[in-house]
C-alpha positions as CSV (number, residue, x, y, z in Angstrom):
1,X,-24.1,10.7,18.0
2,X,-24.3,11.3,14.3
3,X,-20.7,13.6,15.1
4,X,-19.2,11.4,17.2
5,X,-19.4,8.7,13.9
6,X,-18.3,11.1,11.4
7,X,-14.7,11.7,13.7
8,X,-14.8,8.2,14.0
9,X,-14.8,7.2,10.3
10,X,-11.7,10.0,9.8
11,X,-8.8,8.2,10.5
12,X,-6.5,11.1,9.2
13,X,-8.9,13.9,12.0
14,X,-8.1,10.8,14.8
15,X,-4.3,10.6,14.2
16,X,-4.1,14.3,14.1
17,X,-6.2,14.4,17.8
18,X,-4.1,11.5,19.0
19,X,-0.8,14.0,18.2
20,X,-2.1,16.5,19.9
21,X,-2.9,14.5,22.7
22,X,0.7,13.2,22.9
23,X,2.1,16.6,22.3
24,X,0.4,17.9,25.4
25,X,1.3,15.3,27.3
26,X,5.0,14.9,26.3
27,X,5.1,18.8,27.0
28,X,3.3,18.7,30.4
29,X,6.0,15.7,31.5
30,X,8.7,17.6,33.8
31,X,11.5,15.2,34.7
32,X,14.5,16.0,36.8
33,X,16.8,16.2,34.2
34,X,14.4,18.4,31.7
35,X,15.4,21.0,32.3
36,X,18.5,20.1,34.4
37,X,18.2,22.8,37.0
38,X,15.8,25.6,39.1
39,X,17.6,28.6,37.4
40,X,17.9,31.7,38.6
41,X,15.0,33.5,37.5
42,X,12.7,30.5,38.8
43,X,13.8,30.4,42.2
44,X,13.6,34.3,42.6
45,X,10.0,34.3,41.1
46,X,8.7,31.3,43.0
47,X,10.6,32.8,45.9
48,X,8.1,35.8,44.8
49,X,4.8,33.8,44.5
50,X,5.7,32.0,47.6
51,X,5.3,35.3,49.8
52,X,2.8,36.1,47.9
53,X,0.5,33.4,48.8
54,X,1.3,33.6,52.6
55,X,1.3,37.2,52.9
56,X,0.6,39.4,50.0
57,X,4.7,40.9,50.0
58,X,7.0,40.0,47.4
59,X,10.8,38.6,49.3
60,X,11.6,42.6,49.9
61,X,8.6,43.0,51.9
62,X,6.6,45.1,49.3
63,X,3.3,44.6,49.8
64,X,1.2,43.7,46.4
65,X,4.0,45.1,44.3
66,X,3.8,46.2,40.7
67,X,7.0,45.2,39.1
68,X,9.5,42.3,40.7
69,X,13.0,42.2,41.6
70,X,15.1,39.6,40.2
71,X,19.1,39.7,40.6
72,X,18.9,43.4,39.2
73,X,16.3,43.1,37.0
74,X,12.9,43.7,37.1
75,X,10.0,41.4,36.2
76,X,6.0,41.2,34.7
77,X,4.1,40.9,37.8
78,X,1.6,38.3,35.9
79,X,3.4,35.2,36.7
80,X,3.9,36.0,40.0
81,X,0.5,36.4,41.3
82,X,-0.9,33.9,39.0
83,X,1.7,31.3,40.3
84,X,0.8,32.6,43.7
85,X,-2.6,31.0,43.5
86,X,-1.6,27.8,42.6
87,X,1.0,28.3,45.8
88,X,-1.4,28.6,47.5
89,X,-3.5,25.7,46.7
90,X,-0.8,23.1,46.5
91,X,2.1,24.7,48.9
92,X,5.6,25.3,47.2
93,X,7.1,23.3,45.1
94,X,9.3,23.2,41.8
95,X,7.0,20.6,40.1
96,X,4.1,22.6,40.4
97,X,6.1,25.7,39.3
98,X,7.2,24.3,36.3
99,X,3.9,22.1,35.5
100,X,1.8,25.5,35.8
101,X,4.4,27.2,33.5
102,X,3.7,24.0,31.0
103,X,0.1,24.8,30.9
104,X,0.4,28.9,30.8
105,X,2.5,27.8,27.5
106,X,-0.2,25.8,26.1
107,X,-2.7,28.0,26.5
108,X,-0.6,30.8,25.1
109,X,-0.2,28.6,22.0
110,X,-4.4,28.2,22.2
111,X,-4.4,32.2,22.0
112,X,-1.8,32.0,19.7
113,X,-4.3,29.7,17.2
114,X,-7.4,32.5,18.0
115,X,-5.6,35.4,16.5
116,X,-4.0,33.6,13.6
117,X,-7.9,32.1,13.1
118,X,-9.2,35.5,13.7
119,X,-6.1,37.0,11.1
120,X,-7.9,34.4,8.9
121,X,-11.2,35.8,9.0
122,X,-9.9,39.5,9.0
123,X,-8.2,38.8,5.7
124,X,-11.4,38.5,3.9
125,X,-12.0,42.0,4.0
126,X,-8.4,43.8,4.4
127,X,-5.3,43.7,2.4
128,X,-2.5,41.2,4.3
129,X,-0.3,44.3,4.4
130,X,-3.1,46.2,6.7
131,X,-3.4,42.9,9.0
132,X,0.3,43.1,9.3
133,X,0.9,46.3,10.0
134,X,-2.1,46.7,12.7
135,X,-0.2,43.6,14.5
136,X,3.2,45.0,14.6
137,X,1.8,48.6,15.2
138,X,-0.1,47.2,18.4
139,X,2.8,45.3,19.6
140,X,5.1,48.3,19.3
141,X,2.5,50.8,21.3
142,X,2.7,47.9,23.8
143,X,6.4,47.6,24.3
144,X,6.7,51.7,24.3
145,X,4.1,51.6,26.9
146,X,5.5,48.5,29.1
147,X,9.3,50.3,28.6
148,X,7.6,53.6,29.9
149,X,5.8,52.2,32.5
150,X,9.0,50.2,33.8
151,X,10.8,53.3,33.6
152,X,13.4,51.5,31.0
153,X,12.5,53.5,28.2
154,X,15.7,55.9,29.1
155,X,18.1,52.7,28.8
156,X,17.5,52.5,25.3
157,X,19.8,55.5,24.7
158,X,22.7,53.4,26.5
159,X,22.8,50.6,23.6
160,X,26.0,50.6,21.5
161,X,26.1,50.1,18.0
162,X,26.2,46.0,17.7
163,X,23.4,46.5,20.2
164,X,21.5,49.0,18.0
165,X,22.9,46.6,14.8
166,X,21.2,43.4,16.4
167,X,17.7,45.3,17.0
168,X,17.5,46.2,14.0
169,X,18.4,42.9,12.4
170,X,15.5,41.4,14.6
171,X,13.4,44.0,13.7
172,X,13.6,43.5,9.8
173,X,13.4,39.5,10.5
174,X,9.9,40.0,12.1
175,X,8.5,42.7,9.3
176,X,9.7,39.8,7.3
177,X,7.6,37.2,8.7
178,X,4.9,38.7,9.9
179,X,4.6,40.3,6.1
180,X,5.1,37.2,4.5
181,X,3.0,35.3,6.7
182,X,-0.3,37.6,6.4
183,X,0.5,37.2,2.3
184,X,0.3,33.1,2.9
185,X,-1.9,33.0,5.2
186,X,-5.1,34.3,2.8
187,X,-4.5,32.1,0.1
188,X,-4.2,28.5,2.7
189,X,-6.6,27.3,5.3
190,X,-5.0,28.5,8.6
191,X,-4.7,24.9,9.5
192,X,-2.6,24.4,7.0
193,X,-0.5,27.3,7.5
194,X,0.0,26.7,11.1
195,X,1.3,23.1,10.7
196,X,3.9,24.3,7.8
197,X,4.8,27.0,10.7
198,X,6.3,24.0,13.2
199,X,8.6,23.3,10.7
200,X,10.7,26.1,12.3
201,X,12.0,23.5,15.1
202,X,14.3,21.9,12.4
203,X,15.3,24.7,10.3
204,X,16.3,26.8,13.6
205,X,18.4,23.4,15.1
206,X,20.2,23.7,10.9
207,X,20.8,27.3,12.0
208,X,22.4,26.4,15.2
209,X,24.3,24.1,13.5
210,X,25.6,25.6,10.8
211,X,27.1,28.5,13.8
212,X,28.6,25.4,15.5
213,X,26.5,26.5,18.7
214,X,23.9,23.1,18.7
215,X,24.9,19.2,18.8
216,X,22.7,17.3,17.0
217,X,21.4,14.2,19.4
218,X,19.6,11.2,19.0
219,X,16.4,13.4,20.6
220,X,17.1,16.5,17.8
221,X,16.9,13.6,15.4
222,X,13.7,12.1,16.6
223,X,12.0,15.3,17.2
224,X,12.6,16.3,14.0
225,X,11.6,13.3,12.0
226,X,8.1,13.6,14.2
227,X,7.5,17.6,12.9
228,X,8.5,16.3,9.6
229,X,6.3,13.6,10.0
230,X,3.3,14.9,11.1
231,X,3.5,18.0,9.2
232,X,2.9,16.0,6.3
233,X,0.2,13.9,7.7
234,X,-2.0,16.7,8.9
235,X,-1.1,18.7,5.3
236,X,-1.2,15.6,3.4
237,X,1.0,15.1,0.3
238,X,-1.9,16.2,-2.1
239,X,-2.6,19.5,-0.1
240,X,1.1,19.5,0.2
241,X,1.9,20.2,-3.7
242,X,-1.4,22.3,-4.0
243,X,0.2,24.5,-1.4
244,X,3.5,25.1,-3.6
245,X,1.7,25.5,-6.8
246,X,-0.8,28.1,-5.1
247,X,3.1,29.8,-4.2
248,X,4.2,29.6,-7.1
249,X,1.1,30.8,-8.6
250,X,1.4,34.2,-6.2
251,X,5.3,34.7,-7.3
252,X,4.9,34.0,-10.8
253,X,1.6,37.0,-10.9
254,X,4.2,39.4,-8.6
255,X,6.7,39.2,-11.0
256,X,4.4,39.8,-13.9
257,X,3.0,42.5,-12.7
258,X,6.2,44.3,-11.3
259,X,7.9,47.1,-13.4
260,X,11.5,46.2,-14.3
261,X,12.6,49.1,-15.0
């Protein structure tokens, strides 16, 4: 009881539950026209999950396949099967395709709050360049093991030079982040850091943009106030300028204690 009254008498801790709440549900709301059709990829894995759930075969009559076929490519046999069971509760449909997609994202974003949390912890004891490192060196073993295992690791060879120039552009943008982020991330509470990260909403619908490849709606324009918005409630504008003097604080010591030479 004595909880229950201190969450009560935290108006700032209610308004950040109530946004999460409407969050949730605003993301978990599939209309019609969001998103406007069943592409491609959809229908050939519900096709998939579909066959699944009646007979164990994928649409090519494979029983309990590995890898699935979709319009020449080949897919992660996880959604299927886990789609399957939900086919097989509620019978196909697109609703519950796209509402069980809904959820797998929000819980992806709940693991995605575990590792930063556990980052957090981890950063007591090792340097943010070892927590970096160990995440972009397990990832990499990951994707050279999934690419050998799919039997695509030989296509690599086949990329062409703006192929090659755009991996590696993506490449140096991640060590960015995640370098930069494991450097922030131990001197702010990860609750902090986290909201700061939604922020990338309206600085990647600037990018777009600025290449002429994004209109900016009335939706973009609401969407964006809200992050904005609630960025700065959950920070709070106190928190808010500790957060850039604690930055500034960090650059200032780098460049001090940087040869220039």
């Amino acid at each position: 009881m004595h909880r229950v009254r201190s969450i009560i008498d935290r108006p700032a801790l209610l308004l950040g539950l109530g946004a999460v709440l409407a969050v949730a549900a605003f993301h978990l709301w599939i209309t019609p026209s969001n998103p406007p059709g069943y592409h491609r990829d959809e229908a050939a894995l519900s096709l998939n999950a579909y066959t699944l759930s009646t007979s164990l075969r994928d649409e090519d009559g494979a029983r309990l396949p590995l890898f699935f076929r979709s319009f020449e490519d080949y897919k992660s046999p996880i959604y299927p099967y886990l789609l399957a069971g939900a086919f097989r509760l509620t019978g196909p449909d697109a609703g519950v395709a796209r509402g069980f997609s809904a959820l797998l994202v929000l819980a992806a974003t709940a693991l995605w709050a575990g590792e930063y949390t556990l980052s957090k912890r981890a950063l007591r004891d090792l340097p943010p360049t070892a927590v970096a490192l160990g995440r972009m060196g397990f990832g990499g073993l990951f994707l050279f093991g999934y690419l050998v295992a799919t039997g695509q690791l030989s296509a690599i060879s086949a990329f062409n030079e703006e192929q090659l120039g755009w991996v590696g552009i993506s490449a140096l943008l991640l060590f960015g982040f995640v370098t930069t982020w494991y450097f922030g991330l131990r001197h702010v509470d990860v609750s902090v850091a986290t909201s700061v990260l939604v922020v990338a909403f309206p600085i990647t619908l600037l990018l777009g943009l600025v290449a002429g490849r994004t209109s900016l709606g009335l939706m973009e324009v609401a969407g964006v106030v809200t992050i904005v918005f609630g960025v700065v409630l959950v920070i709070g504008l106190g928190s808010l300028r500790e957060v850039w003097v604690s930055l500034d604080r960090i650059v200032r010591a780098r460049l001090r204690s940087t040869p220039w030479r």
